[in-house]
PyMOL Python script that loads the backbone (N, CA, C, O; Angstrom):
from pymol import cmd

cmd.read_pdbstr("""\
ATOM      1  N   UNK A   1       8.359-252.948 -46.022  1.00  0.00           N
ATOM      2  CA  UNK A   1       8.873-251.598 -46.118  1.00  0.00           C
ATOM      3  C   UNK A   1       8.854-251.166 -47.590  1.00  0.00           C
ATOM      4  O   UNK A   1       9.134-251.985 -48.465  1.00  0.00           O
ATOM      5  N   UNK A   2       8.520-249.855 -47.891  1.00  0.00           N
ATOM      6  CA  UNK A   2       7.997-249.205 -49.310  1.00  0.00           C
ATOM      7  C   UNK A   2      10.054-248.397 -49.551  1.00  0.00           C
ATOM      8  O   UNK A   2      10.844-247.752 -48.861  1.00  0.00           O
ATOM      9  N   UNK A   3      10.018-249.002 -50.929  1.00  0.00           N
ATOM     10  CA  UNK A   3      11.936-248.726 -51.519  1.00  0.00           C
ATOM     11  C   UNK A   3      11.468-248.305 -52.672  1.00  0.00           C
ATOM     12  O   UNK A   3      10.544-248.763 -53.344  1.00  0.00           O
ATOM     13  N   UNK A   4      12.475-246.994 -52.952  1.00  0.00           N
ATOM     14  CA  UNK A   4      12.293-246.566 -53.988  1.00  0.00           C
ATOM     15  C   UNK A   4      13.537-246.839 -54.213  1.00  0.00           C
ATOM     16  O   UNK A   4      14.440-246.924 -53.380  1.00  0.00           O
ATOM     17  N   UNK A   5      13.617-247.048 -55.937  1.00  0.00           N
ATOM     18  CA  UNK A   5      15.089-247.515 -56.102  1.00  0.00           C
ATOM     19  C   UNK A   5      15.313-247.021 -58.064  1.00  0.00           C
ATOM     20  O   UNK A   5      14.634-247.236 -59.068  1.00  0.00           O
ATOM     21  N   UNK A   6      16.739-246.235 -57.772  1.00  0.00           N
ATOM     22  CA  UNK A   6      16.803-245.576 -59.500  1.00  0.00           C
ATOM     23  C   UNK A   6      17.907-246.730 -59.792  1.00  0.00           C
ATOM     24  O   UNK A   6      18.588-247.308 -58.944  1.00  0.00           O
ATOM     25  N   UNK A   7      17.916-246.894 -60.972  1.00  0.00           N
ATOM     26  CA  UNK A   7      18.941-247.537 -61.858  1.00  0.00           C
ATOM     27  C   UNK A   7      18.760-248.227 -62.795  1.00  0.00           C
ATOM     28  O   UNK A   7      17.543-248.315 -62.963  1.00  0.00           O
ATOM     29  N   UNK A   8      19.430-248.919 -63.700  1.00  0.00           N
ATOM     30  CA  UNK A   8      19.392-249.544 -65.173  1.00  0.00           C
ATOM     31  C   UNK A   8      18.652-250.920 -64.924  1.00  0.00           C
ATOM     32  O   UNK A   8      18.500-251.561 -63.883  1.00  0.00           O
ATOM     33  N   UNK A   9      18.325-251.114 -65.964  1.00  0.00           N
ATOM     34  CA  UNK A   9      17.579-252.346 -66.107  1.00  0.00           C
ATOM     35  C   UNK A   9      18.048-253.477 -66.842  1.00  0.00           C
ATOM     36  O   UNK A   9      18.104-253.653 -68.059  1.00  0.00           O
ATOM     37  N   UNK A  10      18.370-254.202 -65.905  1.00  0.00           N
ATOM     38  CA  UNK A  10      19.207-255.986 -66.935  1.00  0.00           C
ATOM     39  C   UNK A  10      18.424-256.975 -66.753  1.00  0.00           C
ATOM     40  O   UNK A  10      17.354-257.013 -66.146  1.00  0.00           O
ATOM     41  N   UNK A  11      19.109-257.957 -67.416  1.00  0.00           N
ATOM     42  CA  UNK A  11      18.173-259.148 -67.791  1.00  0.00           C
ATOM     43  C   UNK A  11      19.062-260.058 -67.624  1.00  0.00           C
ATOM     44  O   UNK A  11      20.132-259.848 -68.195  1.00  0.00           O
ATOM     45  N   UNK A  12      18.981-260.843 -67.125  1.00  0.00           N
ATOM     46  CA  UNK A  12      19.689-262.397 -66.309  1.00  0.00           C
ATOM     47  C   UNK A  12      19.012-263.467 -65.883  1.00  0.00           C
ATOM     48  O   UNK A  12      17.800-263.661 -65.790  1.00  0.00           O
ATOM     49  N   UNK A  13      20.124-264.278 -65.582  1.00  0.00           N
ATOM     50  CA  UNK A  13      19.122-265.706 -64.377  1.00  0.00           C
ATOM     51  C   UNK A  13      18.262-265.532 -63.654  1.00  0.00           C
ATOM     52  O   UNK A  13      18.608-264.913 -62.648  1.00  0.00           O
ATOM     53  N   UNK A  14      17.010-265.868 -63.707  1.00  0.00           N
ATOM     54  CA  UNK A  14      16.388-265.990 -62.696  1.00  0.00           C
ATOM     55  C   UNK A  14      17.031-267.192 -61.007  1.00  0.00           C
ATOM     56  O   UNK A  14      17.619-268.247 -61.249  1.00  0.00           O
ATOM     57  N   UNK A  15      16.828-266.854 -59.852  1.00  0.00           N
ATOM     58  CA  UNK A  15      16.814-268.171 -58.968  1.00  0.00           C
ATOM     59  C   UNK A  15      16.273-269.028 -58.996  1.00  0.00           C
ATOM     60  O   UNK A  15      15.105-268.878 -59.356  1.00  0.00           O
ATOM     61  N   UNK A  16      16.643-270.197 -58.714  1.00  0.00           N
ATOM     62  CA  UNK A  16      16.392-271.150 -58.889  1.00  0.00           C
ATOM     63  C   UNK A  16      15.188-271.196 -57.343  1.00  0.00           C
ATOM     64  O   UNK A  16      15.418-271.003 -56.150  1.00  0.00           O
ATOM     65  N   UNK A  17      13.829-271.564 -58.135  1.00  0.00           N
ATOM     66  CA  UNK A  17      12.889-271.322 -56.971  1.00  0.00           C
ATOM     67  C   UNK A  17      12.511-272.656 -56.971  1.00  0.00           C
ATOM     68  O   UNK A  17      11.936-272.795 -55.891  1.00  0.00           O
ATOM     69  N   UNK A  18      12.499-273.930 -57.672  1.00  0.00           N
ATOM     70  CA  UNK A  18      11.698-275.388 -57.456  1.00  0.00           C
ATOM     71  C   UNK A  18      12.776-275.987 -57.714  1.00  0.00           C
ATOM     72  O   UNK A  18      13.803-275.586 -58.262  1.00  0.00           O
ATOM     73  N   UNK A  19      12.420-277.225 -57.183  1.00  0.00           N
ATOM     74  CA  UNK A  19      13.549-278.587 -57.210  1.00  0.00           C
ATOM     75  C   UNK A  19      12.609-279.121 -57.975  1.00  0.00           C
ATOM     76  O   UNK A  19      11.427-279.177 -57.638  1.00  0.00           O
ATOM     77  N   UNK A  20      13.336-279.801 -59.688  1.00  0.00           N
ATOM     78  CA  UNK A  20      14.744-279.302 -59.799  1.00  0.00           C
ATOM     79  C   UNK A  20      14.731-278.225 -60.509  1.00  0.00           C
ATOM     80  O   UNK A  20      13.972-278.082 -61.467  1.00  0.00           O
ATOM     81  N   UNK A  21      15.587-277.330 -60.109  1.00  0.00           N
ATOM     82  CA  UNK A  21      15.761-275.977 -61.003  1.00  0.00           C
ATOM     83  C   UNK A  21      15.838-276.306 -62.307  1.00  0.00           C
ATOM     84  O   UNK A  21      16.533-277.086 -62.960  1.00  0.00           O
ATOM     85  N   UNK A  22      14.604-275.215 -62.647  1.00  0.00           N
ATOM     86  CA  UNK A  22      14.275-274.884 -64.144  1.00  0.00           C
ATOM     87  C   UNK A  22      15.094-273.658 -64.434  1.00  0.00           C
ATOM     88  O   UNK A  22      14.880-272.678 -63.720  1.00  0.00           O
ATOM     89  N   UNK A  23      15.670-273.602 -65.035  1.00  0.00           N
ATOM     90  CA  UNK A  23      16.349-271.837 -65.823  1.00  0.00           C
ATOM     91  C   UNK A  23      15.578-271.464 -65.882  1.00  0.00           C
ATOM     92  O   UNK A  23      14.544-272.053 -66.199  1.00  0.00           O
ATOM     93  N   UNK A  24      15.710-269.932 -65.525  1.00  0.00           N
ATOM     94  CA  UNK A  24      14.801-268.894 -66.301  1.00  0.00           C
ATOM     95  C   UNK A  24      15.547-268.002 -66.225  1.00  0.00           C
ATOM     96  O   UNK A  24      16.776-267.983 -66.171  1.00  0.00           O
ATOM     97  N   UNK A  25      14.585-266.986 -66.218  1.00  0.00           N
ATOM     98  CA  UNK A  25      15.350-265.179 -66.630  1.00  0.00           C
ATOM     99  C   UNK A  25      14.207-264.191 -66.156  1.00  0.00           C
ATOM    100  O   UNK A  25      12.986-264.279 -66.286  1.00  0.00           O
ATOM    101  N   UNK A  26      14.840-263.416 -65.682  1.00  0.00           N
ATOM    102  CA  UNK A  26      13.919-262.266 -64.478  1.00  0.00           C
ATOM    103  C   UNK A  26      14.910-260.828 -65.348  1.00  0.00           C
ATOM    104  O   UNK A  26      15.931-260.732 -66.029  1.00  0.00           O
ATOM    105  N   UNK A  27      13.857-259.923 -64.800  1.00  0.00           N
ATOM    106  CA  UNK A  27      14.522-258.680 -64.985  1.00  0.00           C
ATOM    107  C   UNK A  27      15.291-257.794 -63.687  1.00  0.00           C
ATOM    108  O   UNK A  27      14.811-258.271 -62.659  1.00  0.00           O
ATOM    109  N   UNK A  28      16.033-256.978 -63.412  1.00  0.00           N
ATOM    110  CA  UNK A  28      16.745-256.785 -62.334  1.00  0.00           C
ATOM    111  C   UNK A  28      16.935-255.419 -62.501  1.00  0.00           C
ATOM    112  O   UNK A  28      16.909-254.960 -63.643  1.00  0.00           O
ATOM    113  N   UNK A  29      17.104-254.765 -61.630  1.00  0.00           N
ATOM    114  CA  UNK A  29      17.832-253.324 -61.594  1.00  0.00           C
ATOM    115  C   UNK A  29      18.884-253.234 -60.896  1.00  0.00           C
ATOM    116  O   UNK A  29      18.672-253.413 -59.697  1.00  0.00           O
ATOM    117  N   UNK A  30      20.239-252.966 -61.253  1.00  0.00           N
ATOM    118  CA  UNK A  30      21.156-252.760 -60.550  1.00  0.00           C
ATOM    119  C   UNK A  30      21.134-251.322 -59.949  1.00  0.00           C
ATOM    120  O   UNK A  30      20.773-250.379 -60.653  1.00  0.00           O
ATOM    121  N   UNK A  31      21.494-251.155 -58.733  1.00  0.00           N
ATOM    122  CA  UNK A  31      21.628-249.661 -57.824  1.00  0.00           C
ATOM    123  C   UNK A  31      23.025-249.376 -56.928  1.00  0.00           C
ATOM    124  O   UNK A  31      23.169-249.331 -55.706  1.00  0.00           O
ATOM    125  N   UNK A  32      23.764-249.242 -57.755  1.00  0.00           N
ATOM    126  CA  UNK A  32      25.083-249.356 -57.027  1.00  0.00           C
ATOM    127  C   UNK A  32      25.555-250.869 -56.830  1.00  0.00           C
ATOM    128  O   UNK A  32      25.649-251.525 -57.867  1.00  0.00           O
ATOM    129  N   UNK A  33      25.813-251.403 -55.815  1.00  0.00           N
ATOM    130  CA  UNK A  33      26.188-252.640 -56.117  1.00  0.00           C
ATOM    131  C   UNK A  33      25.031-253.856 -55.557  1.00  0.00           C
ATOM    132  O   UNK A  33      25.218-255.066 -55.684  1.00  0.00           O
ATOM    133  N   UNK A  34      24.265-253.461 -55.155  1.00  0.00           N
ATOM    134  CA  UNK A  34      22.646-254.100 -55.021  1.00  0.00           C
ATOM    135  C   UNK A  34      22.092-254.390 -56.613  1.00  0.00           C
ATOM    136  O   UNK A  34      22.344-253.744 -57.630  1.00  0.00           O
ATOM    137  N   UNK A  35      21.190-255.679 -56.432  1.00  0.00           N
ATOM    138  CA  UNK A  35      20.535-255.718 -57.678  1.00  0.00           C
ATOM    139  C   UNK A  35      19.255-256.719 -56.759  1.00  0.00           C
ATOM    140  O   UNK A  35      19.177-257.598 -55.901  1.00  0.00           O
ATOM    141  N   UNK A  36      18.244-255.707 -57.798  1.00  0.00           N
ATOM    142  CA  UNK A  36      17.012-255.865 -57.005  1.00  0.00           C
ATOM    143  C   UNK A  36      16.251-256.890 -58.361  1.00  0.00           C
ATOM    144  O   UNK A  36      16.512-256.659 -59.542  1.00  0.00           O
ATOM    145  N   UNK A  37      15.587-257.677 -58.054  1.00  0.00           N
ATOM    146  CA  UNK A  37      14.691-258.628 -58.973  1.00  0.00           C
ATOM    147  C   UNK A  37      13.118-257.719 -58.917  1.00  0.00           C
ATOM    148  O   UNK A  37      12.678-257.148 -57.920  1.00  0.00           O
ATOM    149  N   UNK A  38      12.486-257.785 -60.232  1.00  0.00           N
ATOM    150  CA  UNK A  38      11.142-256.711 -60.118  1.00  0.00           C
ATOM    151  C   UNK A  38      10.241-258.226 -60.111  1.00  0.00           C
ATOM    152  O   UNK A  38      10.352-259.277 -60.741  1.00  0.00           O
ATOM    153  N   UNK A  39       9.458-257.804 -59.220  1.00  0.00           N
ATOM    154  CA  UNK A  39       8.082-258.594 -58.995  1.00  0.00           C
ATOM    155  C   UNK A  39       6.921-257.900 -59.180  1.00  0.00           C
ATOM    156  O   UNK A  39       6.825-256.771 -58.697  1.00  0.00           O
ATOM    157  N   UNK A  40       5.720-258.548 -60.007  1.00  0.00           N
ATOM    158  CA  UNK A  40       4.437-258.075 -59.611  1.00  0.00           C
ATOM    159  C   UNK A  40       3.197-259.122 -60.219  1.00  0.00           C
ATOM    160  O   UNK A  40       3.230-259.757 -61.273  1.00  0.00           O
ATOM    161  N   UNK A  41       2.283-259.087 -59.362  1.00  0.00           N
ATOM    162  CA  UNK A  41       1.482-259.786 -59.441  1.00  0.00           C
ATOM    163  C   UNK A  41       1.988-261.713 -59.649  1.00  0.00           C
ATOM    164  O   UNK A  41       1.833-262.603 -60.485  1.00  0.00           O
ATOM    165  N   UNK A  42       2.790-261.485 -57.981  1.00  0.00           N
ATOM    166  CA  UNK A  42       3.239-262.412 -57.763  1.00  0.00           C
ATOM    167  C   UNK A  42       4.368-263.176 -58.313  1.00  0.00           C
ATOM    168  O   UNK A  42       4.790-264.136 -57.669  1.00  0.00           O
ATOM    169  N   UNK A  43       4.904-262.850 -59.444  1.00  0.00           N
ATOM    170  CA  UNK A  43       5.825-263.546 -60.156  1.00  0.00           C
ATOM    171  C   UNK A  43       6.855-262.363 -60.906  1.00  0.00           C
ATOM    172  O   UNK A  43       6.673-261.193 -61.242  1.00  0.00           O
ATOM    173  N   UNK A  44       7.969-263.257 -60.976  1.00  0.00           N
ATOM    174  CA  UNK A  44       9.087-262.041 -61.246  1.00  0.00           C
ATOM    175  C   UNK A  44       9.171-261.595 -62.480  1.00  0.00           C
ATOM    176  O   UNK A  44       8.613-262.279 -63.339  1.00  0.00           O
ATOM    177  N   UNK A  45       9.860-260.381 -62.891  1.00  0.00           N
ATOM    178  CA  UNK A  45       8.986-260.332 -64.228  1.00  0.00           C
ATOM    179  C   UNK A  45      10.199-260.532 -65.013  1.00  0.00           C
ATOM    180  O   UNK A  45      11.334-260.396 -64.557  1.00  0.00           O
ATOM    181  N   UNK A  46       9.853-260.931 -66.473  1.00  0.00           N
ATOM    182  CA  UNK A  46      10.251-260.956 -67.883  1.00  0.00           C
ATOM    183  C   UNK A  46      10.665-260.650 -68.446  1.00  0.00           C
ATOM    184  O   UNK A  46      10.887-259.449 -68.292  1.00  0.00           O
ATOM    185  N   UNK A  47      11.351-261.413 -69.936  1.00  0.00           N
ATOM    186  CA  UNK A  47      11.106-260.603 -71.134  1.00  0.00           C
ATOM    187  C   UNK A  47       9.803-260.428 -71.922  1.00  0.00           C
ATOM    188  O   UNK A  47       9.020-261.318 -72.255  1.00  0.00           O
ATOM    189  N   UNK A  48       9.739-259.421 -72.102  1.00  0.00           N
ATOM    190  CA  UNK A  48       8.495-258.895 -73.395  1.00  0.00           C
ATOM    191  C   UNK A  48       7.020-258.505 -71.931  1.00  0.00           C
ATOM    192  O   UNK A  48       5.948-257.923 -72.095  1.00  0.00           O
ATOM    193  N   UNK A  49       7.600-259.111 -70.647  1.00  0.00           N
ATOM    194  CA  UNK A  49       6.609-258.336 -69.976  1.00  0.00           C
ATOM    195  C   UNK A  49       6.563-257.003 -70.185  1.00  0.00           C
ATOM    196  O   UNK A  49       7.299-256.412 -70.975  1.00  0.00           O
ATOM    197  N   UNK A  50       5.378-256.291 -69.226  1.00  0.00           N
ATOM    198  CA  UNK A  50       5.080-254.497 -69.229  1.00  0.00           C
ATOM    199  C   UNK A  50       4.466-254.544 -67.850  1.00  0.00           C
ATOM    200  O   UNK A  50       3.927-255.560 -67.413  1.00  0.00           O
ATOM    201  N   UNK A  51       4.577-253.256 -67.089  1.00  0.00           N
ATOM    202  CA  UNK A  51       4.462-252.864 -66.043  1.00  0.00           C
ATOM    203  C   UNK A  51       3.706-251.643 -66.380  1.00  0.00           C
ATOM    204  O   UNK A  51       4.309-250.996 -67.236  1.00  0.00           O
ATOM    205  N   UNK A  52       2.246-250.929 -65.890  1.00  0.00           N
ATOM    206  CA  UNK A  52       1.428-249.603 -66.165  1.00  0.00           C
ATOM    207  C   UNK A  52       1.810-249.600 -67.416  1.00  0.00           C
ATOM    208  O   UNK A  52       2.317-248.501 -67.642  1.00  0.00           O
ATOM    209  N   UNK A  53       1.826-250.173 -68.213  1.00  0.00           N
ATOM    210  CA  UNK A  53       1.705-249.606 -69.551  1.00  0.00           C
ATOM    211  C   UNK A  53       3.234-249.236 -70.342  1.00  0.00           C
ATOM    212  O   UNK A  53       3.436-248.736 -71.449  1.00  0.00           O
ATOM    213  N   UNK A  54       4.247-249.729 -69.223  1.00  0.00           N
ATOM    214  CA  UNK A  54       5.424-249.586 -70.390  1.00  0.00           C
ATOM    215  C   UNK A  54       6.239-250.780 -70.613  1.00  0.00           C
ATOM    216  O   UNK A  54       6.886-251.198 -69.653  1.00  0.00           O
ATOM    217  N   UNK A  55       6.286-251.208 -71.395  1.00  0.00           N
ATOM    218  CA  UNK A  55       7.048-252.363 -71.816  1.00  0.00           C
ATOM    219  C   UNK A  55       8.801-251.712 -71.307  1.00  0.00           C
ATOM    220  O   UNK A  55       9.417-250.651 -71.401  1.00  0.00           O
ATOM    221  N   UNK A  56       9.067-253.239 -70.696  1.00  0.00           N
ATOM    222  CA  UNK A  56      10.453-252.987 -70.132  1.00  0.00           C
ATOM    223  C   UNK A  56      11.740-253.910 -70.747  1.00  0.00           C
ATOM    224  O   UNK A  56      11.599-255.127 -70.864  1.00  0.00           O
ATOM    225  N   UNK A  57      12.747-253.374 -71.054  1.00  0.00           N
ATOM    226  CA  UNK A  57      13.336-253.069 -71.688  1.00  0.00           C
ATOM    227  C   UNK A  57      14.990-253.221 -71.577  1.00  0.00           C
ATOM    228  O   UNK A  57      15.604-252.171 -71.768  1.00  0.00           O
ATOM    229  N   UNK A  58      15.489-253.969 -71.396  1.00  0.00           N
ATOM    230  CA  UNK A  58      17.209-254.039 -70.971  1.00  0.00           C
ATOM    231  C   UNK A  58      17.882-252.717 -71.533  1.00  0.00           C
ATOM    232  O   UNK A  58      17.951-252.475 -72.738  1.00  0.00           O
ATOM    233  N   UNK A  59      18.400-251.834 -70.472  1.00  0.00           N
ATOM    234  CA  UNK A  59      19.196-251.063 -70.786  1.00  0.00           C
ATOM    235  C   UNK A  59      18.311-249.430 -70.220  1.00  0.00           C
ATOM    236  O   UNK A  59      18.806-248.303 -70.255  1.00  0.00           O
ATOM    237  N   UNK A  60      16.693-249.875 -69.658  1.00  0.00           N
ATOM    238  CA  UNK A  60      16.556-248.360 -69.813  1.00  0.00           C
ATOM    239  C   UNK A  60      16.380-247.581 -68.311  1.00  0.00           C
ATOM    240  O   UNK A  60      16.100-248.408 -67.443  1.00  0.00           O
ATOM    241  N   UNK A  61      16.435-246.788 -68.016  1.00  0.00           N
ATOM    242  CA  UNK A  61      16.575-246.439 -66.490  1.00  0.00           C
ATOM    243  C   UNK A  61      15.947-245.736 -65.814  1.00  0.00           C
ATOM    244  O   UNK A  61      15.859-244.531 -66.048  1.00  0.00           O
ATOM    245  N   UNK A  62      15.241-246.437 -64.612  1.00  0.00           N
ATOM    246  CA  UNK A  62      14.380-246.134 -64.319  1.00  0.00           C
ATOM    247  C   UNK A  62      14.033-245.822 -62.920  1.00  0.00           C
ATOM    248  O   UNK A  62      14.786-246.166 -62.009  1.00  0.00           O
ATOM    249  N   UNK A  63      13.062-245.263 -62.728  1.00  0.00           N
ATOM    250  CA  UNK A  63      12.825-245.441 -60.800  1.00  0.00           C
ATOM    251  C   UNK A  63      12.116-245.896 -60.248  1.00  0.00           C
ATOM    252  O   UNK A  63      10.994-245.392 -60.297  1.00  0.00           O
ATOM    253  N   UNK A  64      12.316-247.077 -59.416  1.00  0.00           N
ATOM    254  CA  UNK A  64      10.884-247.683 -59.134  1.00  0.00           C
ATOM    255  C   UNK A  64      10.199-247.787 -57.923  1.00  0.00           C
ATOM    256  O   UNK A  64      10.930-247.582 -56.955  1.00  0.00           O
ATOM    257  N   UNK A  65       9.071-248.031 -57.667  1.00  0.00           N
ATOM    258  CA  UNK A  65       8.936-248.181 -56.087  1.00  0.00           C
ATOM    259  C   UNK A  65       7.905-249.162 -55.615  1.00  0.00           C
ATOM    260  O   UNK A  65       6.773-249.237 -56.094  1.00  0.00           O
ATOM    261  N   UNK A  66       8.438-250.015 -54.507  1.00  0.00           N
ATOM    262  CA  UNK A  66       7.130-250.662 -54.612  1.00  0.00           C
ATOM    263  C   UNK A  66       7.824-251.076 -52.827  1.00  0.00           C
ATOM    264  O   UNK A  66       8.573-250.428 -52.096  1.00  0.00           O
ATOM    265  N   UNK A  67       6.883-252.958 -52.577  1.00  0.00           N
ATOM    266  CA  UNK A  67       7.302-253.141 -51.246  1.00  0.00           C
ATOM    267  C   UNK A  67       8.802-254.168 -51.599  1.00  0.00           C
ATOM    268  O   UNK A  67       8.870-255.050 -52.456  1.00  0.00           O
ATOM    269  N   UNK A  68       9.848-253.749 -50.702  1.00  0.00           N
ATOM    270  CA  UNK A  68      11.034-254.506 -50.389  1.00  0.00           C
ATOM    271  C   UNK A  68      10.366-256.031 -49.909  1.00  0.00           C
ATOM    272  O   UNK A  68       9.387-256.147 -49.171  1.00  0.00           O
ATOM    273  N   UNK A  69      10.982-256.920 -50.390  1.00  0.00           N
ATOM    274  CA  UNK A  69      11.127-258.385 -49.781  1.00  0.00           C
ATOM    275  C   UNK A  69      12.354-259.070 -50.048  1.00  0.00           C
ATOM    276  O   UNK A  69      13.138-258.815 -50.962  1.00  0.00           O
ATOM    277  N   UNK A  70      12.479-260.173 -48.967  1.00  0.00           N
ATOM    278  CA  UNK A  70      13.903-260.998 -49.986  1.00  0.00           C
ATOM    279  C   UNK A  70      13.177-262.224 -50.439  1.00  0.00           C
ATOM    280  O   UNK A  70      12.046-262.336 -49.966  1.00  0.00           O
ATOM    281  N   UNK A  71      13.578-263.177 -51.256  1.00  0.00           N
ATOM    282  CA  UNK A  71      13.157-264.168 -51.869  1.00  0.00           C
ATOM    283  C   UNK A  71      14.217-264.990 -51.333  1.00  0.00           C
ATOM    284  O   UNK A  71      15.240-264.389 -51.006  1.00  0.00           O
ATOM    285  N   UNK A  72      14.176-266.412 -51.155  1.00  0.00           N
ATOM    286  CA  UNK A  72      15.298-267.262 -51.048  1.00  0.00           C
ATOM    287  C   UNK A  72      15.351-268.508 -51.652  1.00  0.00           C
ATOM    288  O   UNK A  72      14.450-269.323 -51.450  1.00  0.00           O
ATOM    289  N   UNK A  73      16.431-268.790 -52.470  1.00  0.00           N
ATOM    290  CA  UNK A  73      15.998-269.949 -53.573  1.00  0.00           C
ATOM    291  C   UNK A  73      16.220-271.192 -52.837  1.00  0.00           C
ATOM    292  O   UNK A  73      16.495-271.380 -51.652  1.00  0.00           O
ATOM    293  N   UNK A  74      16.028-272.037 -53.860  1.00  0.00           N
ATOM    294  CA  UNK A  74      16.222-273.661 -53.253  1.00  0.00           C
ATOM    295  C   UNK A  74      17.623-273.830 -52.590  1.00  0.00           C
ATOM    296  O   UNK A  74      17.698-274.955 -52.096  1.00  0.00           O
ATOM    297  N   UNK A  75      18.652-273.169 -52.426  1.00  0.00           N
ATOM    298  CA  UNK A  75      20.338-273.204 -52.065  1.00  0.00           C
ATOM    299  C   UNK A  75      20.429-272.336 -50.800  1.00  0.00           C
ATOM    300  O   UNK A  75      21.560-272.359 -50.313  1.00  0.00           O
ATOM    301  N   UNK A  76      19.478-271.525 -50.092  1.00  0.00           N
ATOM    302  CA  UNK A  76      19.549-271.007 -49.145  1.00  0.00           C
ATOM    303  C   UNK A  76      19.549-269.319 -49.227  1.00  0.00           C
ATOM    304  O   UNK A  76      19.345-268.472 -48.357  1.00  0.00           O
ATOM    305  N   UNK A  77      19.877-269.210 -50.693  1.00  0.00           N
ATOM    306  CA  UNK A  77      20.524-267.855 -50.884  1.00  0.00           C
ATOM    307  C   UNK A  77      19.496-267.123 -51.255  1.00  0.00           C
ATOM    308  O   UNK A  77      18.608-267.410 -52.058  1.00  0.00           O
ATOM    309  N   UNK A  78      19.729-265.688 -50.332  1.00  0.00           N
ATOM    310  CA  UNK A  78      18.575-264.379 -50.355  1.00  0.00           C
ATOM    311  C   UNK A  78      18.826-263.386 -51.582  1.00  0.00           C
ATOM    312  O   UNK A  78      19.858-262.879 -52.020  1.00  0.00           O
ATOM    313  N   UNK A  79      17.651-263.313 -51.922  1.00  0.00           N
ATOM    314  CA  UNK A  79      17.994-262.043 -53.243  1.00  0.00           C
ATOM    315  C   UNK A  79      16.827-260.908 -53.106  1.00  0.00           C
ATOM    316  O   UNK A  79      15.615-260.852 -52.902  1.00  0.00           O
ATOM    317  N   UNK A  80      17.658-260.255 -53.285  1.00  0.00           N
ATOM    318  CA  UNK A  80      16.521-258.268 -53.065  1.00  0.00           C
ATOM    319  C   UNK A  80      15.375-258.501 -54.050  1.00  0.00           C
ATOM    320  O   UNK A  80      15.661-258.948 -55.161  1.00  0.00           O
ATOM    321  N   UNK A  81      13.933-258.200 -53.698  1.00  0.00           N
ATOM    322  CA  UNK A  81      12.777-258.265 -54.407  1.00  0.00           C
ATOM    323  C   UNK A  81      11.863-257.065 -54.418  1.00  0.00           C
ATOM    324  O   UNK A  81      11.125-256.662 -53.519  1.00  0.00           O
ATOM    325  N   UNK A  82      12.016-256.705 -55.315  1.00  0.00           N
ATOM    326  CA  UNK A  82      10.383-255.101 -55.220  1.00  0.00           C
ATOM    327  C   UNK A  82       9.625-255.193 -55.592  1.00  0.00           C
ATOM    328  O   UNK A  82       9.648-255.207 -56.823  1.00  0.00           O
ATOM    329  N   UNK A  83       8.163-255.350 -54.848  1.00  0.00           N
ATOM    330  CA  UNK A  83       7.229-255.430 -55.650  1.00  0.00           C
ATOM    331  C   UNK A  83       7.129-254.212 -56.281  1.00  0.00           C
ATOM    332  O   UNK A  83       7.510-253.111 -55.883  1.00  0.00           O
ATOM    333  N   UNK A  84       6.373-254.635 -57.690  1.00  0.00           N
ATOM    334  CA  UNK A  84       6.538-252.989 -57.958  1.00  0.00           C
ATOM    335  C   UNK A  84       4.607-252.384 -56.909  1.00  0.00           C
ATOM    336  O   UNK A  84       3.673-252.962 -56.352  1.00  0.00           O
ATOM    337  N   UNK A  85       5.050-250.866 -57.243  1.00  0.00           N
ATOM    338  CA  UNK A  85       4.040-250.059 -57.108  1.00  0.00           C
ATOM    339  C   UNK A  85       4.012-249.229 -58.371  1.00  0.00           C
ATOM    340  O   UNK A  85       3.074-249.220 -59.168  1.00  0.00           O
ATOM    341  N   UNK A  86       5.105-248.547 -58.473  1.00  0.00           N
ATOM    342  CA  UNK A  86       5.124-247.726 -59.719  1.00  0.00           C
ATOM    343  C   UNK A  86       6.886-247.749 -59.814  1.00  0.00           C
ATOM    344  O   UNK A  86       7.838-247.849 -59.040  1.00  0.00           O
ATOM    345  N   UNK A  87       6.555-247.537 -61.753  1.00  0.00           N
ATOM    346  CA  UNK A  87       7.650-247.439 -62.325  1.00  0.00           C
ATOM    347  C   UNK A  87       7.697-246.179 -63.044  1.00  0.00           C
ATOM    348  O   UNK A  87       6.655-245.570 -63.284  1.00  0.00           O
ATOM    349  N   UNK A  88       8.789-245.763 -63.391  1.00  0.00           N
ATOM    350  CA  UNK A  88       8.852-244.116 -63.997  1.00  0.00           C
ATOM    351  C   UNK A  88      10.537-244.794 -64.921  1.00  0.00           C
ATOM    352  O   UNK A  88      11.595-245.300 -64.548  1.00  0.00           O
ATOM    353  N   UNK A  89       9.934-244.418 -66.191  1.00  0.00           N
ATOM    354  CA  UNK A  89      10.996-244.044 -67.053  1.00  0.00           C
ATOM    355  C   UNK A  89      12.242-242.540 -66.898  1.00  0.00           C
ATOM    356  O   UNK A  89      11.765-241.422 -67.090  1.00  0.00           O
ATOM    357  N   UNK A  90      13.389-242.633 -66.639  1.00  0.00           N
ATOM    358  CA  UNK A  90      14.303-241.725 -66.560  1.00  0.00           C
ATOM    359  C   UNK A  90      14.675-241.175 -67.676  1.00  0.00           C
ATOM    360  O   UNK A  90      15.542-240.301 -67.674  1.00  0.00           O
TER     361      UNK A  90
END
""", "prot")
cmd.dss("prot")
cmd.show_as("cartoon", "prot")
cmd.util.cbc("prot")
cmd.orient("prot")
């Protein structure tokens, strides 16, 4: 299913996706009390990644749209995923 989704952009833990969990850090958009993890081209994205050409950024707000999925880490637990399609600076 295609989600469009507005809100700020943070930077946190990634899930723990392999045994044994490696840390990482994904970028997220919070939307009210949902927080969606941005995916594209298969893997979740970064710091210092860019999406069409805009480098993304903790703190800036945006709208995005792509396909809804959930991801589920090594612990059972589901987390909101968008692939992107397109992103738009607010």
């Amino acid at each position: 299913m295609i989600r469009e989704i507005r809100g700020m952009l943070t930077f946190g833990p990634s899930p723990c996706l392999e045994t044994p969990c490696m840390p990482g850090t994904a970028f997220q958009i919070n939307e009210g009390n949902s927080v969606w993890y941005l995916k594209w081209n298969g893997r979740l994205l970064d710091c210092g990644d860019e999406f069409d050409g805009t480098r993304l950024q903790e703190g800036m707000h945006l709208r995005v749209s792509g396909v809804e999925t959930i991801l589920k880490d090594i612990y059972g637990l589901e987390h909101k995923v968008v692939e992107l399609g397109s992103l738009e600076k607010l």
